[in-house]
MDTraj code that builds the backbone (N, CA, C; nanometers):
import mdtraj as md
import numpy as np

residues = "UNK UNK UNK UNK UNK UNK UNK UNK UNK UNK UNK UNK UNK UNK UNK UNK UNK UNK UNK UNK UNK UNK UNK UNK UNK UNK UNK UNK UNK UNK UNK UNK UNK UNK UNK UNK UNK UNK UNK UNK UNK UNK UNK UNK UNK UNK UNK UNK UNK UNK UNK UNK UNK UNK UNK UNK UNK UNK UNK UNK UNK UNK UNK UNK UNK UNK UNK UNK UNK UNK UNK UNK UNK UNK UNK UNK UNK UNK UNK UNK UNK UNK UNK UNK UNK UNK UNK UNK UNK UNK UNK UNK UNK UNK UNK UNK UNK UNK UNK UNK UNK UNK UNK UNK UNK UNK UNK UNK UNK UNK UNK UNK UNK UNK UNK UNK UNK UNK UNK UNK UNK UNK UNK UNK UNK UNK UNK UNK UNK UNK UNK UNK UNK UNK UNK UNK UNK UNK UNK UNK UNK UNK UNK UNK UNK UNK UNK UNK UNK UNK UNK UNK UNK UNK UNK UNK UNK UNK UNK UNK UNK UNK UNK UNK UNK UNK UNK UNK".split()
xyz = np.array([
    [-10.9258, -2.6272, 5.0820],
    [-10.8806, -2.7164, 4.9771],
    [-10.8954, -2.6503, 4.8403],
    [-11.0307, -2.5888, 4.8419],
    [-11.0305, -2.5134, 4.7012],
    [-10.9283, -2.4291, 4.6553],
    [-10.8257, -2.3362, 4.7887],
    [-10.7895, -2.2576, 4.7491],
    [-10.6303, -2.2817, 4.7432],
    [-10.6055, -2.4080, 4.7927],
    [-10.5019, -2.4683, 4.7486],
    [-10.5114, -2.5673, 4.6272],
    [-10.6050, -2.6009, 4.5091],
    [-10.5891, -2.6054, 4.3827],
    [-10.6184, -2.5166, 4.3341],
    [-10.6333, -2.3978, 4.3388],
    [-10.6705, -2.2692, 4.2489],
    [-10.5215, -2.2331, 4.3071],
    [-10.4850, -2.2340, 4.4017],
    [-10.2912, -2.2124, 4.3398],
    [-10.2262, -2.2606, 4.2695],
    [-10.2285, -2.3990, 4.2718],
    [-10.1884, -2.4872, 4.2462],
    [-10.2239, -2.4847, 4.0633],
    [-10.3349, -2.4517, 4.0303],
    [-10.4084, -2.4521, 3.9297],
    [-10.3133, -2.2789, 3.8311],
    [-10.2832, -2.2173, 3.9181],
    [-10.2531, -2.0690, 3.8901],
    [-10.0826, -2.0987, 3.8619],
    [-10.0064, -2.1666, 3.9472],
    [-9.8781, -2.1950, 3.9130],
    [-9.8289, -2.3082, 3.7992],
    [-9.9194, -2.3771, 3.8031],
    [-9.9416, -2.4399, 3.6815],
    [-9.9537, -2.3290, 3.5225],
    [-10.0491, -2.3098, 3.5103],
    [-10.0765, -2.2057, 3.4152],
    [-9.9208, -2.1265, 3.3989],
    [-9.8999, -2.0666, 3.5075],
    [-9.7781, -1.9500, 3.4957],
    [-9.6807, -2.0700, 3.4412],
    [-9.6320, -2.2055, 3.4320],
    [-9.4956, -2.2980, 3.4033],
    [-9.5598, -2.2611, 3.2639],
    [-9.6665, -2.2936, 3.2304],
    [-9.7210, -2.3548, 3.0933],
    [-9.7007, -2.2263, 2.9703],
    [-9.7068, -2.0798, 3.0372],
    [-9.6692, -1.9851, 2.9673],
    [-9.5852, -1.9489, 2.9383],
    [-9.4558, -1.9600, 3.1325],
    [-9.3078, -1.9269, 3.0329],
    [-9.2779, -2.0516, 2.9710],
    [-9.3017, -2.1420, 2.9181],
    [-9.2700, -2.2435, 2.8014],
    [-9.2900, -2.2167, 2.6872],
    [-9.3589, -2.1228, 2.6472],
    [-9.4237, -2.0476, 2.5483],
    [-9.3131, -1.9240, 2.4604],
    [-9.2730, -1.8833, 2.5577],
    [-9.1763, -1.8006, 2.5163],
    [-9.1194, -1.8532, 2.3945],
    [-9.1005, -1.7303, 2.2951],
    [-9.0002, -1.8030, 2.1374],
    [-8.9193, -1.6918, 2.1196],
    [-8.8476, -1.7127, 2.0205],
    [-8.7775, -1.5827, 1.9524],
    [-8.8129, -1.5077, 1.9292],
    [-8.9568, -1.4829, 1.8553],
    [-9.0325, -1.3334, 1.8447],
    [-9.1095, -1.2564, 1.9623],
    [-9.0699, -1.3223, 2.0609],
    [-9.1318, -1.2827, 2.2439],
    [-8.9895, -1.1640, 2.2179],
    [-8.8319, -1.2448, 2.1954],
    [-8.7289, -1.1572, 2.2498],
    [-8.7231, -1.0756, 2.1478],
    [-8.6792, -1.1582, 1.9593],
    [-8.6205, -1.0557, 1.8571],
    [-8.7837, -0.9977, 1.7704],
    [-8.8116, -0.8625, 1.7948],
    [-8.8565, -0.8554, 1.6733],
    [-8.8427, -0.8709, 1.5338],
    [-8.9859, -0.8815, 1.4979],
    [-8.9555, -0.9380, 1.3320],
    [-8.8595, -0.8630, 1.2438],
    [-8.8786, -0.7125, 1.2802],
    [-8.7912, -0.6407, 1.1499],
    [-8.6443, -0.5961, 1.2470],
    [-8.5934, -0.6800, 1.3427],
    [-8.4471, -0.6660, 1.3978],
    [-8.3367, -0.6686, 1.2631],
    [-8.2271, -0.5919, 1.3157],
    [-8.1355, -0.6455, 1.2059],
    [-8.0018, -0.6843, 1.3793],
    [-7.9349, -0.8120, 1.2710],
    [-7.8856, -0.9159, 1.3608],
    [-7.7053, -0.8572, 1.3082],
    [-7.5822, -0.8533, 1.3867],
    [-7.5000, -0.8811, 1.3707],
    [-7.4219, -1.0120, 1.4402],
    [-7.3698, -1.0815, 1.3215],
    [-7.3030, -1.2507, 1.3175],
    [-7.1482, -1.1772, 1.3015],
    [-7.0002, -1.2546, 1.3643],
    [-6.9119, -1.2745, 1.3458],
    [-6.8625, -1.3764, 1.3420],
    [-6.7936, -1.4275, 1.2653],
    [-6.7603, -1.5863, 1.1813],
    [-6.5956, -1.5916, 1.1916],
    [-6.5608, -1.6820, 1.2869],
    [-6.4001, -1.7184, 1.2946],
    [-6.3626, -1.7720, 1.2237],
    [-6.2288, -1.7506, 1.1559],
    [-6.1649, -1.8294, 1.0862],
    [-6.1704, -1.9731, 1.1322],
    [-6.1427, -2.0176, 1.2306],
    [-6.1100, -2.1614, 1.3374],
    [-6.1568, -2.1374, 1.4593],
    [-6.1477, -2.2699, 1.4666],
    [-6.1983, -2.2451, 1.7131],
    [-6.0512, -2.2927, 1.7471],
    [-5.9084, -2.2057, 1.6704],
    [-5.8221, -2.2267, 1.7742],
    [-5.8265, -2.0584, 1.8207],
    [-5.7764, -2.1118, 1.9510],
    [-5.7744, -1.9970, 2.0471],
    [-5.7624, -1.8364, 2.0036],
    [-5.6454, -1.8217, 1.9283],
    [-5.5846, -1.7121, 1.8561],
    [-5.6778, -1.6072, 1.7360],
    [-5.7674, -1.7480, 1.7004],
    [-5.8459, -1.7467, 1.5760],
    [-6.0009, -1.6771, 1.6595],
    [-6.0451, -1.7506, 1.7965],
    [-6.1722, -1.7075, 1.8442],
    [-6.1440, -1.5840, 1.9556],
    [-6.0386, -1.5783, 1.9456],
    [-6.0058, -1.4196, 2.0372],
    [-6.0058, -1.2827, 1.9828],
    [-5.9394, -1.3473, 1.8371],
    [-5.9463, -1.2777, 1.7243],
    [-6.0744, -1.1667, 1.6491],
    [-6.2326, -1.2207, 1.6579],
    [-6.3372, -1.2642, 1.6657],
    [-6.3602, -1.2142, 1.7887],
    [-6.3185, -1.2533, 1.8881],
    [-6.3878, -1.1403, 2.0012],
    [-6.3786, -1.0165, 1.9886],
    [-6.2097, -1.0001, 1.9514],
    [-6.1977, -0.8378, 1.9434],
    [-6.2758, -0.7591, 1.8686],
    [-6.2960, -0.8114, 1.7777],
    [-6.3351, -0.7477, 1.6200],
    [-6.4676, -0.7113, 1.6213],
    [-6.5585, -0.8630, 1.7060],
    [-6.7088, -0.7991, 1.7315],
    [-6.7269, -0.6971, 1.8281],
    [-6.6311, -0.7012, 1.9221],
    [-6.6636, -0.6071, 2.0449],
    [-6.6423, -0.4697, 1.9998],
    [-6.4993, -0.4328, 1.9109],
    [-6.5073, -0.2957, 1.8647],
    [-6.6539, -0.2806, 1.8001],
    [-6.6783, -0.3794, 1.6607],
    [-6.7673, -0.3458, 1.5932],
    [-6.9220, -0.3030, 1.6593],
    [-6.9517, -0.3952, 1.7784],
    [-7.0713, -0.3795, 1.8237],
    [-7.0850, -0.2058, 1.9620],
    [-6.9586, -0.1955, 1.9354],
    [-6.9521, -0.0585, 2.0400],
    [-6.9628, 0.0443, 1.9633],
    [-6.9219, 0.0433, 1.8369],
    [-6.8691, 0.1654, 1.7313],
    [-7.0396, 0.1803, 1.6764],
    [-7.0904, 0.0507, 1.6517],
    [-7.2044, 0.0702, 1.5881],
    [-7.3783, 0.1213, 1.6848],
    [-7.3125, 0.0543, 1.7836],
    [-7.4053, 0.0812, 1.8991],
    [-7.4233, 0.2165, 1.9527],
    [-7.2981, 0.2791, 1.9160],
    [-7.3026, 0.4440, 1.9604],
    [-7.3729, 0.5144, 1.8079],
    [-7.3317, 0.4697, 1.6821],
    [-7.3580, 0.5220, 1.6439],
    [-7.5379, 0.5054, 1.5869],
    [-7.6006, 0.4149, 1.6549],
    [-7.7817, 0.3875, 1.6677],
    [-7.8143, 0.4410, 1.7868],
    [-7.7391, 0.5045, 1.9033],
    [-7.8421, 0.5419, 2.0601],
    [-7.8992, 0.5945, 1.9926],
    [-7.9503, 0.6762, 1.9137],
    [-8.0500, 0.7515, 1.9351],
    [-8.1609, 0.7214, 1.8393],
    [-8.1208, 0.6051, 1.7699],
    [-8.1716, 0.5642, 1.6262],
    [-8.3405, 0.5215, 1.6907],
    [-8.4711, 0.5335, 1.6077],
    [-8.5865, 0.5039, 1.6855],
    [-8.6422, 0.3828, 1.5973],
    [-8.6056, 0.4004, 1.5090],
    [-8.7003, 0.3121, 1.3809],
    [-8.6151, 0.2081, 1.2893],
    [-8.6280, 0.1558, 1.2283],
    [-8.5474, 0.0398, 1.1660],
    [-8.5044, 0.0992, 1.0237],
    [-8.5725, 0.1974, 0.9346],
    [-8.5284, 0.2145, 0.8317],
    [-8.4399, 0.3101, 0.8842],
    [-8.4185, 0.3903, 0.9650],
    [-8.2713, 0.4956, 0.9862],
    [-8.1965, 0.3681, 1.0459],
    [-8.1900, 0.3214, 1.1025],
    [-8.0909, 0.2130, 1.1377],
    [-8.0168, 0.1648, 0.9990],
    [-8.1234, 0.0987, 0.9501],
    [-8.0585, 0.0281, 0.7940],
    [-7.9669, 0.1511, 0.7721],
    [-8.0476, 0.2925, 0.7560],
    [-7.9284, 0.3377, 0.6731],
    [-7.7960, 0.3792, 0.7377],
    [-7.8077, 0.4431, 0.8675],
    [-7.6306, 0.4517, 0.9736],
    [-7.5984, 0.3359, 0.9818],
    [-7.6271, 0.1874, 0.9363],
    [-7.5464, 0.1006, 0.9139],
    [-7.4945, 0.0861, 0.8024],
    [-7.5624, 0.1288, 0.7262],
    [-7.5172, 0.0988, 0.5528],
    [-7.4071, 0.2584, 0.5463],
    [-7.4465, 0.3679, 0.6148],
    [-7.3333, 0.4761, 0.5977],
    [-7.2353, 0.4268, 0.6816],
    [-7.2314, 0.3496, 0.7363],
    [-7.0856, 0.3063, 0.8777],
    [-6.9845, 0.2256, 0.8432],
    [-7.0694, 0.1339, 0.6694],
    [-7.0062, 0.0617, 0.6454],
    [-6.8532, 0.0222, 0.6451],
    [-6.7904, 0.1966, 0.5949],
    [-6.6717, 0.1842, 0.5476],
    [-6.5703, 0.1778, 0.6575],
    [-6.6113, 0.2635, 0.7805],
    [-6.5754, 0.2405, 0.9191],
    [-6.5839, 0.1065, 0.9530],
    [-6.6613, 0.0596, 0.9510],
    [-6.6355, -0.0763, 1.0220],
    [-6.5375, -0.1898, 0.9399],
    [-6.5512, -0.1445, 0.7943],
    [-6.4336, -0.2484, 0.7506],
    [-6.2677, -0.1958, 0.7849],
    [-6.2757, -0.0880, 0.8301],
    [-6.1590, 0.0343, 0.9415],
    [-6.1014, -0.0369, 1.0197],
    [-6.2188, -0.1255, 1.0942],
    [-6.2038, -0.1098, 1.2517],
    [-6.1184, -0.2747, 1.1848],
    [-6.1948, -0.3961, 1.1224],
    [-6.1542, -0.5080, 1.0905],
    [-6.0435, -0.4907, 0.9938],
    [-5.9900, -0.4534, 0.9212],
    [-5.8248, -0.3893, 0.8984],
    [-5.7419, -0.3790, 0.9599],
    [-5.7882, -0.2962, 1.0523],
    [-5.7028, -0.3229, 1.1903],
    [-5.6249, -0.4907, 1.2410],
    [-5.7191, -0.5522, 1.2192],
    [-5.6861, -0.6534, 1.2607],
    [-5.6391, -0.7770, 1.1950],
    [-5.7072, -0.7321, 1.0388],
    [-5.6886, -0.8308, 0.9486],
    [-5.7382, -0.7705, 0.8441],
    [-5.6699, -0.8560, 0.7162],
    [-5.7452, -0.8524, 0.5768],
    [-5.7969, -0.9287, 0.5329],
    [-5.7883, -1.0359, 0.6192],
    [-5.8464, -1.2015, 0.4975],
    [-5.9892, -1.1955, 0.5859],
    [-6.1269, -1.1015, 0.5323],
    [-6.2168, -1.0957, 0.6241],
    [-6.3306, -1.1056, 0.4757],
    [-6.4628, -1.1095, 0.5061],
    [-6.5668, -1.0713, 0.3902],
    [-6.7271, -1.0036, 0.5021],
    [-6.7596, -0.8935, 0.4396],
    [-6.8290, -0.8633, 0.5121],
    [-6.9468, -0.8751, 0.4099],
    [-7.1006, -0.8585, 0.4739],
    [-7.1798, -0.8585, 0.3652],
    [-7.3172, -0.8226, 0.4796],
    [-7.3980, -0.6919, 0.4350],
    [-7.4532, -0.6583, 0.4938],
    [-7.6092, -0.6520, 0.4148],
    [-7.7184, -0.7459, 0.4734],
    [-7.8161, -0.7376, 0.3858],
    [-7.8867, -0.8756, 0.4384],
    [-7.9651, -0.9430, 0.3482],
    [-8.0435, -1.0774, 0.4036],
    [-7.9389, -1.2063, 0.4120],
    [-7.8775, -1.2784, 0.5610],
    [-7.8041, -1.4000, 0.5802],
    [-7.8688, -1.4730, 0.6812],
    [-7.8261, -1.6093, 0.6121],
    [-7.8513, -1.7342, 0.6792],
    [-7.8124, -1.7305, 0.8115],
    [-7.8996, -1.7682, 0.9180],
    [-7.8822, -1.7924, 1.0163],
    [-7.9321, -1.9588, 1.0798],
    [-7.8409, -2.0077, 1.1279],
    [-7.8755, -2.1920, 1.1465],
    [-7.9494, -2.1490, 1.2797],
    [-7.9898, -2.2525, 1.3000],
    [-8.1226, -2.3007, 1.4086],
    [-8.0083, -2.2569, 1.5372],
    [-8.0307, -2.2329, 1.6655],
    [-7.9454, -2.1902, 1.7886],
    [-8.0674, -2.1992, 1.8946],
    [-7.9854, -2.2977, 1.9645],
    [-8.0446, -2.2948, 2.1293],
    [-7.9425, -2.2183, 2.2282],
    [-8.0298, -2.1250, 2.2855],
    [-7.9635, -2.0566, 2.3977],
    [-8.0097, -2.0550, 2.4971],
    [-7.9634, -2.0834, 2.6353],
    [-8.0170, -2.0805, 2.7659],
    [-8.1768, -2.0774, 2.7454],
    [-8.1759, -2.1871, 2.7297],
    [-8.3263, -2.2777, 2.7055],
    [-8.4390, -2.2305, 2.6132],
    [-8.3912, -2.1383, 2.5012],
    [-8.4616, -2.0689, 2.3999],
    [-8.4548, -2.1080, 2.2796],
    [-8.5066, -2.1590, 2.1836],
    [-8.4854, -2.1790, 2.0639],
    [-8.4933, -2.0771, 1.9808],
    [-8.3911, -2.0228, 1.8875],
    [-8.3876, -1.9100, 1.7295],
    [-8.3817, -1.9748, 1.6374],
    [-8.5058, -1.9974, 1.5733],
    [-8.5184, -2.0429, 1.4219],
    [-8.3890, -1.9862, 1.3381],
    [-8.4022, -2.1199, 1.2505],
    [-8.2724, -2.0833, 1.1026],
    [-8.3566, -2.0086, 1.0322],
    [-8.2930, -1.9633, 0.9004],
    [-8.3516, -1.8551, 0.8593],
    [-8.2962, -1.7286, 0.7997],
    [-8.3257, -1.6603, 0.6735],
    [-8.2722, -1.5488, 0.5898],
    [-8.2971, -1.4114, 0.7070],
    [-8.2106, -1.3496, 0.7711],
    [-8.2188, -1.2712, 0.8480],
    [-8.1467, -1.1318, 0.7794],
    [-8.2019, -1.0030, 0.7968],
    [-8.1266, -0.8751, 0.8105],
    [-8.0266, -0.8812, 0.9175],
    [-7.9243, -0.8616, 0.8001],
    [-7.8121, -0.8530, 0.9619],
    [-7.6702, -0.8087, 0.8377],
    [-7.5807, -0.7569, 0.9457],
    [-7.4369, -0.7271, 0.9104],
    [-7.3735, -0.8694, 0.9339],
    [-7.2798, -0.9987, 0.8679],
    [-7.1975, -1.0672, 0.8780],
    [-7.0492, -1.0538, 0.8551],
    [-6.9762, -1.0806, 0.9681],
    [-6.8711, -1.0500, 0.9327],
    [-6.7930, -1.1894, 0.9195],
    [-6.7263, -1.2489, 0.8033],
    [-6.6293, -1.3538, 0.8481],
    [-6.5150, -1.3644, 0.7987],
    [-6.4374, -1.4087, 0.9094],
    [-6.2909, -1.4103, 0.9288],
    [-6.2273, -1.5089, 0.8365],
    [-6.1458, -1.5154, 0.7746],
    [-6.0562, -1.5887, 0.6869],
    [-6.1921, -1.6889, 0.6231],
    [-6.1460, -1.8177, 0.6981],
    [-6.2176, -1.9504, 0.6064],
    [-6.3491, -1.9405, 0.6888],
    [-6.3983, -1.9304, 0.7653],
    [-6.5376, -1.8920, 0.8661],
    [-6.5564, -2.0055, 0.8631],
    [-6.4751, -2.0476, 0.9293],
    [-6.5048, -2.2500, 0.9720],
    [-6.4834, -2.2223, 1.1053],
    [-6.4935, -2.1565, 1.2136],
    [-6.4920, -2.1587, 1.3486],
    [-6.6294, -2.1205, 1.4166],
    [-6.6342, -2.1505, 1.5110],
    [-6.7533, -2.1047, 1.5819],
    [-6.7944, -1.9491, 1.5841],
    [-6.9160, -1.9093, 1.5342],
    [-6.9571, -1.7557, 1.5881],
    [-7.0721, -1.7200, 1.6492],
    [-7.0871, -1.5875, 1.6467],
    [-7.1686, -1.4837, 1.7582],
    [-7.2313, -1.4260, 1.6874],
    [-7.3396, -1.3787, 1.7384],
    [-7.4229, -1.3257, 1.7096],
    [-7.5221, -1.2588, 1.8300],
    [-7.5878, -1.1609, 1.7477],
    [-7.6441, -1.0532, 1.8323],
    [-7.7371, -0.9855, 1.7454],
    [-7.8295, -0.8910, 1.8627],
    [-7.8910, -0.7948, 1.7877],
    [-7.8440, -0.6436, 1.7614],
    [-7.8472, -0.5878, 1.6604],
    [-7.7859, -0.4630, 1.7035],
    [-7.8703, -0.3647, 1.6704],
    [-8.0055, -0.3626, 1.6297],
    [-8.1034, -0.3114, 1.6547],
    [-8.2539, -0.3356, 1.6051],
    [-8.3259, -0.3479, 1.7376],
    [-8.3013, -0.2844, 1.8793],
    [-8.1890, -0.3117, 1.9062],
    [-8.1120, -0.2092, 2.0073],
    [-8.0523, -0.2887, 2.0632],
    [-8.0041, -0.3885, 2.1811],
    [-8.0873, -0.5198, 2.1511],
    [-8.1123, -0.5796, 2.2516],
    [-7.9564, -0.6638, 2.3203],
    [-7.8497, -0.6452, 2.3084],
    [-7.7233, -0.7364, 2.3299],
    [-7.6814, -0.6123, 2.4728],
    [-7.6729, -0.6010, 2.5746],
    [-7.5523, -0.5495, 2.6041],
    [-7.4128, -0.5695, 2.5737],
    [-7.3730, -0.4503, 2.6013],
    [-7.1933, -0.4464, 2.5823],
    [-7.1596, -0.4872, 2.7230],
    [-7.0259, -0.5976, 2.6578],
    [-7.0504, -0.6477, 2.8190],
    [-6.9040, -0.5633, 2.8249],
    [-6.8825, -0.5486, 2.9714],
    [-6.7491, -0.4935, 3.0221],
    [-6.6826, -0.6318, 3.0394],
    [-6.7482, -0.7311, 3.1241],
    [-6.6465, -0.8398, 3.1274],
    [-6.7621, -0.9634, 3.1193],
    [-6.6982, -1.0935, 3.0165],
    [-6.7800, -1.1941, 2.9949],
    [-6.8609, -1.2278, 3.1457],
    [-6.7528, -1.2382, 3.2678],
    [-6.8493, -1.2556, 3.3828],
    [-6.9634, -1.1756, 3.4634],
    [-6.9418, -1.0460, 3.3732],
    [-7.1001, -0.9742, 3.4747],
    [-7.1734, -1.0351, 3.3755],
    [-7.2089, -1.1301, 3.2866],
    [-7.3379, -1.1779, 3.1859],
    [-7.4496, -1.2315, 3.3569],
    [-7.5747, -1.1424, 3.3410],
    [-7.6426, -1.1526, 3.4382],
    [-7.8111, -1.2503, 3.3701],
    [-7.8215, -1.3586, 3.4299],
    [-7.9186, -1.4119, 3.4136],
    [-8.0577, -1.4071, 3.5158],
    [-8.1691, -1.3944, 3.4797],
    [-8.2995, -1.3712, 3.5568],
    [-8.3554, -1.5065, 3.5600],
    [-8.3672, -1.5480, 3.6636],
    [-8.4927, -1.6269, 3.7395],
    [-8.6223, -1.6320, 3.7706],
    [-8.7191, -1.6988, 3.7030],
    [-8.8298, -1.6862, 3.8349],
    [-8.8282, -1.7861, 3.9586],
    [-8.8698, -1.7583, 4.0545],
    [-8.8689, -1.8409, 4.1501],
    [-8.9114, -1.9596, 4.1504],
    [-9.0665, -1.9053, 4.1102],
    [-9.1551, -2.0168, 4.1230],
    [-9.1721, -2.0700, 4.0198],
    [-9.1226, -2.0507, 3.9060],
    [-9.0796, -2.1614, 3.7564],
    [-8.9694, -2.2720, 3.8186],
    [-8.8539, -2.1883, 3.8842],
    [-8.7615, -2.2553, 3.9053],
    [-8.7905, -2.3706, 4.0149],
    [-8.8976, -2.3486, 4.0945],
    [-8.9380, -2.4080, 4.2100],
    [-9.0143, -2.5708, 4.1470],
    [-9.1073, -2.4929, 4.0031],
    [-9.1990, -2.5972, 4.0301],
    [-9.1110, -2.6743, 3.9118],
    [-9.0017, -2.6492, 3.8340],
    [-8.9308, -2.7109, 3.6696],
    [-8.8460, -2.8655, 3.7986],
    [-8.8028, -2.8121, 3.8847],
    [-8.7512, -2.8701, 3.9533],
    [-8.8208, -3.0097, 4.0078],
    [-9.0099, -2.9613, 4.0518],
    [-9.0396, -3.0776, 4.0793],
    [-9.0835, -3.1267, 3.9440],
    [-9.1384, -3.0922, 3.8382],
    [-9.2451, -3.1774, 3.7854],
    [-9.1426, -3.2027, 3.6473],
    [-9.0449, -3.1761, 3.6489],
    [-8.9252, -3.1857, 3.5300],
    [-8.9486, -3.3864, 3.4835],
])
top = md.Topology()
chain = top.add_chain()
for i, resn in enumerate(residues, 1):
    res = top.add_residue(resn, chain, resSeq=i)
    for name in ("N", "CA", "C"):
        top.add_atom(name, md.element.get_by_symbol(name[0]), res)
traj = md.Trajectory(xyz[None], top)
């Protein structure tokens, strides 16, 4: 009996910790964040916005592999600048970029809360930036590049999932 509440007692504990988890578990404090801001959430407008982050976050991502520390980051982002307003030309002109401390609103993601908040980050937004956007880290760099929205791969624990189920 003892040693079925000292499990019991042990799986407990383990629910009570991953609940614990916050944003500074995933983003470190001195991350810098890239946001892309749609003109609209019509279709044309948030596809638009896909393209634009996906070049941007590939172009920039190659150019940090090897980056180790956050102040060389700041600066191959701040030298990339002119490239990346390149890449969004491409696609458009009615854009505003602004790279330095931005607002970021409160965001729940697959059961995580990210505080609002003056963040380091590159923003990019599209025409009127009244549509829904994205955001990411781009260094570290914690975002994969995805090849296709459906390999986005999510992790489980078992026995979180086992016990959220009963005691939910």
């Amino acid at each position: 009996m003892k040693n079925i509440l000292f499990i019991l007692g042990a799986i407990l504990l383990l629910v009570m910790v991953s609940k614990l988890v916050t944003e500074n578990d995933l983003i470190p404090e001195d991350a810098i964040r890239i946001r892309v801001i749609a003109n609209s959430n019509e279709d044309k407008d948030q596809s638009l916005k896909q393209e634009i982050r996906k070049e941007i976050e590939t172009y920039l991502y190659d150019k940090l592999d090897n980056v180790t520390d956050v102040k060389t980051a700041d600066t191959v982002i701040k030298n990339n600048l002119p490239n990346v307003k390149k890449i969004i030309n491409k696609h458009t002109t009615d854009y505003k970029i602004n790279y330095g401390l931005n607002y970021f609103p409160k965001k729940e993601y697959k059961g995580i809360s990210y505080d609002e908040g003056e963040y380091q980050s590159l923003v990019v937004t599209l025409g009127t930036g009244l549509g829904d956007n994205w955001w990411c880290v781009l260094f570290p760099p914690l975002c994969l590049l995805e090849a296709e929205e459906s390999m986005e791969v999510e992790y489980h624990s078992y026995v979180v999932d086992t016990l959220n189920k009963y005691f939910k």
